[in-house]
N, CA, C and O atoms as a MOPAC input file, in Angstrom:
PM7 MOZYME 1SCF
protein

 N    240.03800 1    52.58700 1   160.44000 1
 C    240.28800 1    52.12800 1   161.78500 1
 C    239.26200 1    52.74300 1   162.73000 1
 O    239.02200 1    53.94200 1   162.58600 1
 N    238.63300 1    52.06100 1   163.67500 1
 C    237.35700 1    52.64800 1   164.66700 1
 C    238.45100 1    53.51200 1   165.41400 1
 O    239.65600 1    53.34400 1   165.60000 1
 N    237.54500 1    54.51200 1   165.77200 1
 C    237.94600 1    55.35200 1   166.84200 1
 C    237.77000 1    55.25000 1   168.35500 1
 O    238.08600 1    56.06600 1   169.22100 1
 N    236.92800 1    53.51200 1   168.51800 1
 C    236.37700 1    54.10700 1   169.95900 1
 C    237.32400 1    52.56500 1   170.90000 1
 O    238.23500 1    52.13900 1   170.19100 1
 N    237.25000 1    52.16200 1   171.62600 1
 C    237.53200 1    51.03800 1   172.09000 1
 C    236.80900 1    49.41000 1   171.42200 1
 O    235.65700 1    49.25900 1   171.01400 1
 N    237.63000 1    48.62300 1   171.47300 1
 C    237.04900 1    46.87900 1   170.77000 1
 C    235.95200 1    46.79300 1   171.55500 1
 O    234.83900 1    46.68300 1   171.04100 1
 N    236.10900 1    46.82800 1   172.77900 1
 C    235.26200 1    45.88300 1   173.64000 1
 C    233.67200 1    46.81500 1   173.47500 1
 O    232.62300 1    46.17000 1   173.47300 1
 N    233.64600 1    48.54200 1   173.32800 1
 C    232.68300 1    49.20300 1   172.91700 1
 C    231.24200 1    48.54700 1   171.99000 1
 O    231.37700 1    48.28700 1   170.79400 1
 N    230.23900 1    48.38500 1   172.52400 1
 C    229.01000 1    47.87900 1   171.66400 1
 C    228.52000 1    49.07300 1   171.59000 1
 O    228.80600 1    50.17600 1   172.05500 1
 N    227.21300 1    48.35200 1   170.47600 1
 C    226.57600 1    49.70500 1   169.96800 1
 C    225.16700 1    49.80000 1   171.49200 1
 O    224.47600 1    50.80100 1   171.68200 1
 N    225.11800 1    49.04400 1   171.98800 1
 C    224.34400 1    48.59500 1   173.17900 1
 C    225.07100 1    50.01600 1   174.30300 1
 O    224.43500 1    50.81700 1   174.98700 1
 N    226.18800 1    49.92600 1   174.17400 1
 C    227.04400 1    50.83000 1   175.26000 1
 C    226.51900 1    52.32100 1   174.81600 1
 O    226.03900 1    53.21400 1   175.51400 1
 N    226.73800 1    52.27900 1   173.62700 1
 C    226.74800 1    53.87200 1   173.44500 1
 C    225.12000 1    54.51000 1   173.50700 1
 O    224.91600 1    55.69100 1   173.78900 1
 N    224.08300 1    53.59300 1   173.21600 1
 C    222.68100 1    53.71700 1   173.72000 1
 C    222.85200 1    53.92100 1   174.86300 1
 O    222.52100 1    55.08800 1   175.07600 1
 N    223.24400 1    53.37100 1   175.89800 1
 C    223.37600 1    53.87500 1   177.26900 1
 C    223.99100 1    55.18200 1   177.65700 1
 O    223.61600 1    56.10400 1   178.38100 1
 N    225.15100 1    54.93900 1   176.87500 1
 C    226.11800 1    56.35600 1   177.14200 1
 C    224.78100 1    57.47800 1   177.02700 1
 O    224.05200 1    58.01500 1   177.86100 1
 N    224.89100 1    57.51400 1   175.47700 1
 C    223.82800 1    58.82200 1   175.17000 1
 C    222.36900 1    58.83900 1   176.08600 1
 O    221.78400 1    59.92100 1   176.12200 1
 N    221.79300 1    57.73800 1   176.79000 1
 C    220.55400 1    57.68900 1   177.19500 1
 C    221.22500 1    58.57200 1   178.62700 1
 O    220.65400 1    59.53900 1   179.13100 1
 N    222.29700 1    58.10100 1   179.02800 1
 C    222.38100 1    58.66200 1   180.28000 1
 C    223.12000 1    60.02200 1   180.48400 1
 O    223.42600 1    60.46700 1   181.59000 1
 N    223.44000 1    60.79700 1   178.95900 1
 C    223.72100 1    61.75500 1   178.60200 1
 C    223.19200 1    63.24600 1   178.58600 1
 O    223.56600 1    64.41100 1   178.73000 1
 N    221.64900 1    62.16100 1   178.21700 1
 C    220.52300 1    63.39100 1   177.85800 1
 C    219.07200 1    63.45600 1   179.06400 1
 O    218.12500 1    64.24000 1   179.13500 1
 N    219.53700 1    61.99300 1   180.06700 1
 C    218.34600 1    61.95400 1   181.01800 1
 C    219.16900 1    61.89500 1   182.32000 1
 O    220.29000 1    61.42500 1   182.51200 1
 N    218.14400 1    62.61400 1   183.32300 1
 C    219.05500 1    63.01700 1   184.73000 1
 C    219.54200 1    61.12500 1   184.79400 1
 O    219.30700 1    60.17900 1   184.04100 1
 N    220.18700 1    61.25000 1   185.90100 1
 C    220.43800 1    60.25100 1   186.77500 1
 C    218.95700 1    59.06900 1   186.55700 1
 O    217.80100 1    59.44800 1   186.36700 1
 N    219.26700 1    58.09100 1   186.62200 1
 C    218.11300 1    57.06400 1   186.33800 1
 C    218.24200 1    55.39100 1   186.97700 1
 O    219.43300 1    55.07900 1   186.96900 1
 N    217.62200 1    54.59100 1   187.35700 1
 C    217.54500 1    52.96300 1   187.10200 1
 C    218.18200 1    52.41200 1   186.05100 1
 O    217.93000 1    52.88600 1   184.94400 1
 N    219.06800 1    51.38200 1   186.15000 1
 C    219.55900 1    50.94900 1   184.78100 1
 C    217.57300 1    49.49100 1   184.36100 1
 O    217.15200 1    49.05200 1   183.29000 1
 N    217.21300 1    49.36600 1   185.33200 1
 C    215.79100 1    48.81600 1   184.70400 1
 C    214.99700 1    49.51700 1   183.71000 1
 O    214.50900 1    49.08800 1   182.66500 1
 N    214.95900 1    50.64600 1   184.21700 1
 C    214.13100 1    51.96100 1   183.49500 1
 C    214.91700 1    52.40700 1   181.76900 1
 O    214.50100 1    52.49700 1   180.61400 1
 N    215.89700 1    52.53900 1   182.29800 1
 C    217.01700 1    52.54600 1   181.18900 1
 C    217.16900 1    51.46300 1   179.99700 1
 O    217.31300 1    51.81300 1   178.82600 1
 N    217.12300 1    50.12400 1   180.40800 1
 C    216.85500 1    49.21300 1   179.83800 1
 C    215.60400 1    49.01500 1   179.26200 1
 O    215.54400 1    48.48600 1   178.15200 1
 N    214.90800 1    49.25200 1   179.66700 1
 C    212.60900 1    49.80800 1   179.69800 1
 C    213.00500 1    50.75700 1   178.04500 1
 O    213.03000 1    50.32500 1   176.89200 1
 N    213.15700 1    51.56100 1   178.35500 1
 C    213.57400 1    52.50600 1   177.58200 1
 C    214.27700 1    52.28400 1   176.20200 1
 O    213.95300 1    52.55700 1   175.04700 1
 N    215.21900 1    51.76300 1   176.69500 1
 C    216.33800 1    51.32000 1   175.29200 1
 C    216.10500 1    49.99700 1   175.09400 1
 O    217.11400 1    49.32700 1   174.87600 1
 N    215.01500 1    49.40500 1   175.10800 1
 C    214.65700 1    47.72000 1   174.14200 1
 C    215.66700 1    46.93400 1   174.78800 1
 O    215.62800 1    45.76300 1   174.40800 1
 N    216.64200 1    47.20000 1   175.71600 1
 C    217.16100 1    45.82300 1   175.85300 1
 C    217.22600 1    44.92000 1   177.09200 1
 O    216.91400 1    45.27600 1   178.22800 1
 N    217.59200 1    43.92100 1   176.79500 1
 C    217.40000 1    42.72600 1   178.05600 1
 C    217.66200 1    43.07600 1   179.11800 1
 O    218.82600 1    42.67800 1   179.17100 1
 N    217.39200 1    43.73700 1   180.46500 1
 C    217.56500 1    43.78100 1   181.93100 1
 C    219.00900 1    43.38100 1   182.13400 1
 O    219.87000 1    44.23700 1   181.93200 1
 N    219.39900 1    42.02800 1   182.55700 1
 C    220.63000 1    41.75600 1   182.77800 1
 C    221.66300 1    41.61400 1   181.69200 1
 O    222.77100 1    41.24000 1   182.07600 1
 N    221.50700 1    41.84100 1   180.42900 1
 C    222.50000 1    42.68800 1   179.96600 1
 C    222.97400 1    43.76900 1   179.83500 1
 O    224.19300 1    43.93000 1   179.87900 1
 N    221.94400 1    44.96900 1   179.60300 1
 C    221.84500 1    46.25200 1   180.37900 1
 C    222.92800 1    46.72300 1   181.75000 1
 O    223.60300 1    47.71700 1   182.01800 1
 N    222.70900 1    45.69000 1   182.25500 1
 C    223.52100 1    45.53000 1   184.10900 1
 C    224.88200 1    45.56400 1   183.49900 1
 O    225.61900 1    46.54800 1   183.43200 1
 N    225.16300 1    44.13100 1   182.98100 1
 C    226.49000 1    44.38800 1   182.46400 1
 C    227.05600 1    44.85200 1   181.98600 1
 O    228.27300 1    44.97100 1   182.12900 1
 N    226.05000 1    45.49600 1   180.88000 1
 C    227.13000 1    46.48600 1   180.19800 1
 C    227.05900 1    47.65500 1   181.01400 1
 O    228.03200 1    48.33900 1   180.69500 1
 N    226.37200 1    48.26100 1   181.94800 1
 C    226.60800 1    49.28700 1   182.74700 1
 C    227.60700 1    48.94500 1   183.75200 1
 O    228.37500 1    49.87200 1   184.00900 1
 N    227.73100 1    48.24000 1   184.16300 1
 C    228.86100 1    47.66200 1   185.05000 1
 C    230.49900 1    47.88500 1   184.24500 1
 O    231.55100 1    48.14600 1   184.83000 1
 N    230.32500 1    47.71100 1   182.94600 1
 C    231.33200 1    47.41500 1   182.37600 1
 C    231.92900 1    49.14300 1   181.87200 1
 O    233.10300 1    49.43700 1   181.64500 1
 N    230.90800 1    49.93900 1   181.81000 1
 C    230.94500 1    51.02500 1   181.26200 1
 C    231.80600 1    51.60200 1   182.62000 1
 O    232.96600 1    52.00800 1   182.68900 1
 N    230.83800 1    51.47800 1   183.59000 1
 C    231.34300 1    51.76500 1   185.68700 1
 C    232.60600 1    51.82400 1   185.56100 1
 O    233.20800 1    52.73100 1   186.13600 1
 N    233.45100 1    50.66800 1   184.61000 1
 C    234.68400 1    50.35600 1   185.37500 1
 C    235.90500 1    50.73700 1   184.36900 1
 O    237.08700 1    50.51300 1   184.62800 1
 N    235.43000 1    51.34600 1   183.18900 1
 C    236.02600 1    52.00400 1   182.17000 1
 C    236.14400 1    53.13500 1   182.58500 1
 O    237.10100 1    53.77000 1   182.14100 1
 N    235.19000 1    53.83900 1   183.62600 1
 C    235.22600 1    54.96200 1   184.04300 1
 C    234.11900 1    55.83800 1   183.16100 1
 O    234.20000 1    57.05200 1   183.34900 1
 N    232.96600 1    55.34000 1   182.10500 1
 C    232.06900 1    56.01400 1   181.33000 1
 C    230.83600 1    56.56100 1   182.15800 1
 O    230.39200 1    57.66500 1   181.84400 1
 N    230.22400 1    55.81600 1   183.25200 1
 C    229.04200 1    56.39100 1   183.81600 1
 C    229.58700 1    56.00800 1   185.30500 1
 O    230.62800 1    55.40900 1   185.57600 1
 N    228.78800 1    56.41900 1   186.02400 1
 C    229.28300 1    56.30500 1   187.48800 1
 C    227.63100 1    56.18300 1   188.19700 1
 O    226.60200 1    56.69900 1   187.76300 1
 N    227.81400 1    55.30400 1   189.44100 1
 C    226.38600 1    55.37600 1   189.93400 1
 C    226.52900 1    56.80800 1   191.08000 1
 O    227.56000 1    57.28500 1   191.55300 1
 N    224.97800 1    57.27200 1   191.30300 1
 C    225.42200 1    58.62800 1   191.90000 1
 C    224.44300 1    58.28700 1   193.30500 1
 O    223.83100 1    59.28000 1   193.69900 1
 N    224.29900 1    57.48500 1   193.81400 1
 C    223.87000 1    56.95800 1   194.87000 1
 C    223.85100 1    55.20400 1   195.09200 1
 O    224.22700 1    54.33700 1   194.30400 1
 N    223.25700 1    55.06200 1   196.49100 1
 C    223.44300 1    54.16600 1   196.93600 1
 C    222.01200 1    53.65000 1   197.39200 1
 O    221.93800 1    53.01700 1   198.44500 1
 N    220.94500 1    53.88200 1   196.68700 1
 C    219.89800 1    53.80400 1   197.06100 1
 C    219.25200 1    52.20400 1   196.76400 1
 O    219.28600 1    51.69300 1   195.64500 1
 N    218.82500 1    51.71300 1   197.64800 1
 C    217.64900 1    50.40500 1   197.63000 1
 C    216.53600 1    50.62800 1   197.13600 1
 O    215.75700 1    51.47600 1   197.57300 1
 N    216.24900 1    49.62400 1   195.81000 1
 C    215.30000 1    49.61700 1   195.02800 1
 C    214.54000 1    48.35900 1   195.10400 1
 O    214.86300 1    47.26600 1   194.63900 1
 N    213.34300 1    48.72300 1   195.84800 1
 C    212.49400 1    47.58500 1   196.53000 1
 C    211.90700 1    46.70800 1   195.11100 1
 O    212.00900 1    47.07600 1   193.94100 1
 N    211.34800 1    45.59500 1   195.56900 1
 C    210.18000 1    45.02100 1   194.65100 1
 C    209.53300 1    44.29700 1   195.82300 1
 O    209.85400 1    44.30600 1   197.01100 1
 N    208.16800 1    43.42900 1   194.96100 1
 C    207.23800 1    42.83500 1   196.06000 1
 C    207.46300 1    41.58100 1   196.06700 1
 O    207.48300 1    40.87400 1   195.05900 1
 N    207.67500 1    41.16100 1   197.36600 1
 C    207.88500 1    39.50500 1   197.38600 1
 C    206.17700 1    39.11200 1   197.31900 1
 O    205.17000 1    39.81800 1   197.27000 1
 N    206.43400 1    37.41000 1   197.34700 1
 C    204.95400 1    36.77400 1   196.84400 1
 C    204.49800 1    36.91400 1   198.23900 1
 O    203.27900 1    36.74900 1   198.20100 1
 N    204.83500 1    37.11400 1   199.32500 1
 C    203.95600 1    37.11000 1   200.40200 1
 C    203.52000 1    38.70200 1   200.43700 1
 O    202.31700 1    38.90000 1   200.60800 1
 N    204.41700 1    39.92000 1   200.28500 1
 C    203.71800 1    40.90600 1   199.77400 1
 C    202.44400 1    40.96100 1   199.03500 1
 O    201.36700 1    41.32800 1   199.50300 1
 N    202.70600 1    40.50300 1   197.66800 1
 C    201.60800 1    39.96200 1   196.86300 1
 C    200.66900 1    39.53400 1   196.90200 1
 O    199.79700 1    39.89200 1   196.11000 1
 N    200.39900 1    38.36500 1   198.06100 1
 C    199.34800 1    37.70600 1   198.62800 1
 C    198.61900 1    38.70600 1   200.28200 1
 O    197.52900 1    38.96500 1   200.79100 1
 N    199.32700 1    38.82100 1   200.40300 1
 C    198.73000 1    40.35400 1   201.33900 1
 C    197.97700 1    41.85100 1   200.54500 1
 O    196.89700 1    42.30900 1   200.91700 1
 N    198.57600 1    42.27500 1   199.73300 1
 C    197.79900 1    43.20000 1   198.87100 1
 C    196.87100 1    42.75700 1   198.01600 1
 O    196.18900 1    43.67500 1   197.56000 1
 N    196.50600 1    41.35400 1   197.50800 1
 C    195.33300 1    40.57700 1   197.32900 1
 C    194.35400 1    40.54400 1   198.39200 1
 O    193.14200 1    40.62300 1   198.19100 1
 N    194.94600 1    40.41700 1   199.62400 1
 C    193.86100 1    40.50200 1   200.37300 1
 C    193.25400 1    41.51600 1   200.97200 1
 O    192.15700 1    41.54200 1   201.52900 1
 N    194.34200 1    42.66400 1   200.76000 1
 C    194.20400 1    43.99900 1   201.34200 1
 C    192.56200 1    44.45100 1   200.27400 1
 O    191.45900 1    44.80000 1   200.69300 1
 N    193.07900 1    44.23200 1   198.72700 1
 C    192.74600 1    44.76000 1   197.38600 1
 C    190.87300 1    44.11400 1   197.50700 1
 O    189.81500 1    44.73300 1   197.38800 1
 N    191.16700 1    42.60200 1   197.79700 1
 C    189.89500 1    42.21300 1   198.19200 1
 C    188.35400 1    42.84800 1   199.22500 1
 O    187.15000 1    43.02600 1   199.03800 1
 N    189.41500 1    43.01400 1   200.39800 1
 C    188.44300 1    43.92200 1   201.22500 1
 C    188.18400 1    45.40300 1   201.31600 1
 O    187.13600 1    45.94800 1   201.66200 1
 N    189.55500 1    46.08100 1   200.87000 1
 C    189.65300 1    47.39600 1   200.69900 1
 C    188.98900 1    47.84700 1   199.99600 1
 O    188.14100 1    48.63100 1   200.42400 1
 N    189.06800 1    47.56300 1   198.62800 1
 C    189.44000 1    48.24500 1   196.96900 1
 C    190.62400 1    48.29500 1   196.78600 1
 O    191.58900 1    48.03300 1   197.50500 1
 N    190.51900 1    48.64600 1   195.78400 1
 C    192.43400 1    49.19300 1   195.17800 1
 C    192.83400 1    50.53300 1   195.72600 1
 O    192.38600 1    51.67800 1   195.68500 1
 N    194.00300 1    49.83200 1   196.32600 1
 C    194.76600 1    51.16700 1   196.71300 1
 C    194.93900 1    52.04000 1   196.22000 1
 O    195.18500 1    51.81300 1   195.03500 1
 N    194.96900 1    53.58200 1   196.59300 1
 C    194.89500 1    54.79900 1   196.30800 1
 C    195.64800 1    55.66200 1   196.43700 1
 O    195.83700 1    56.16700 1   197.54300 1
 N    196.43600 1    56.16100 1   195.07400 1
 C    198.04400 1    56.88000 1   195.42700 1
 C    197.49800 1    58.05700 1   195.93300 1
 O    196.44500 1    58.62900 1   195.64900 1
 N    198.44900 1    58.35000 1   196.78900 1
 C    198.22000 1    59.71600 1   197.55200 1
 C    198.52300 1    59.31700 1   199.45700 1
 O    198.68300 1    58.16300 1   199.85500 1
 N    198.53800 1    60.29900 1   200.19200 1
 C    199.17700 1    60.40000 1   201.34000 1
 C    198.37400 1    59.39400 1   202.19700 1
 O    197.17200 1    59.55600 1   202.40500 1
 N    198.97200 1    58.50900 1   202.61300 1
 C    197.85200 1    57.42000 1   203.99900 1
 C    197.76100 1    58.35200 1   205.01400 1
 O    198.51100 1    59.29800 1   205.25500 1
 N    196.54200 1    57.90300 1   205.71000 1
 C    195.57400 1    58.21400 1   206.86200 1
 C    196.99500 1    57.67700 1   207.69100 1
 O    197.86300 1    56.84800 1   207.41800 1
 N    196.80200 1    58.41600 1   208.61300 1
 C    197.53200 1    57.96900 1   210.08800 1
 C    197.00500 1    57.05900 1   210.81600 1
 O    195.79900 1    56.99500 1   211.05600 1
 N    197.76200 1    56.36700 1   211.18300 1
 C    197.21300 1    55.16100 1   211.85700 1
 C    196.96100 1    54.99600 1   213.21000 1
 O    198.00400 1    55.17800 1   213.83800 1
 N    196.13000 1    54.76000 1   213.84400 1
 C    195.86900 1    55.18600 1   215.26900 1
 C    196.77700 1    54.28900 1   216.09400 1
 O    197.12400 1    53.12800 1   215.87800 1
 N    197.05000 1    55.04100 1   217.00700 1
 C    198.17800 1    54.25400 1   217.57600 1
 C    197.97400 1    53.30400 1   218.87200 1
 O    197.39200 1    53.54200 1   219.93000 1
 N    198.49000 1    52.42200 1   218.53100 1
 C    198.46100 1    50.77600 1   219.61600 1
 C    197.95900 1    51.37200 1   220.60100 1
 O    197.96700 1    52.57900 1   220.84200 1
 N    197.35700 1    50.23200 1   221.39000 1
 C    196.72500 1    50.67800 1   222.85200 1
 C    196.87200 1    49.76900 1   223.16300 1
 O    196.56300 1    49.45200 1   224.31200 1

């Protein structure tokens, strides 16, 4: 007889243990990580959420780039160069 719950996948317990042994994380990154599909990942973290197995530990907004973003840093990338990680120049201010 299993010991753990029916509804339990072996998908779940990759998560369990991933989020066992690594701080707090993205379930994207998490999914990155553990080979599996993005929005199943979601669900089964959702599903884990409400079993009471993982808990989210913030409330933070996780941006991406829309296509008009996209088409602006093309043009930025065009005249600039490629952007350069590290602290921006201050920007002189309106007059």
């Amino acid at each position: 007889m299993s010991r753990h719950a029916d509804w339990l996948r072996r998908a779940d317990a990759a998560i369990l243990q991933y989020f066992a042994h690594e701080k707090p994380d993205y379930v994207p990154l998490a999914a990155s990580r553990l080979g599996l599909e993005l929005e199943y990942a979601q669900r089964r973290c959702e599903k884990l959420a409400d079993e009471g197995l993982i808990e989210p530990v913030s409330h933070e907004v996780v941006y991406r780039t829309t296509e008009l973003g996209e088409q602006v840093l093309a043009t930025y990338t065009e005249s600039e160069g490629e952007p350069q990680p590290g602290h921006a120049s201050v920007e002189p201010a309106p007059q």
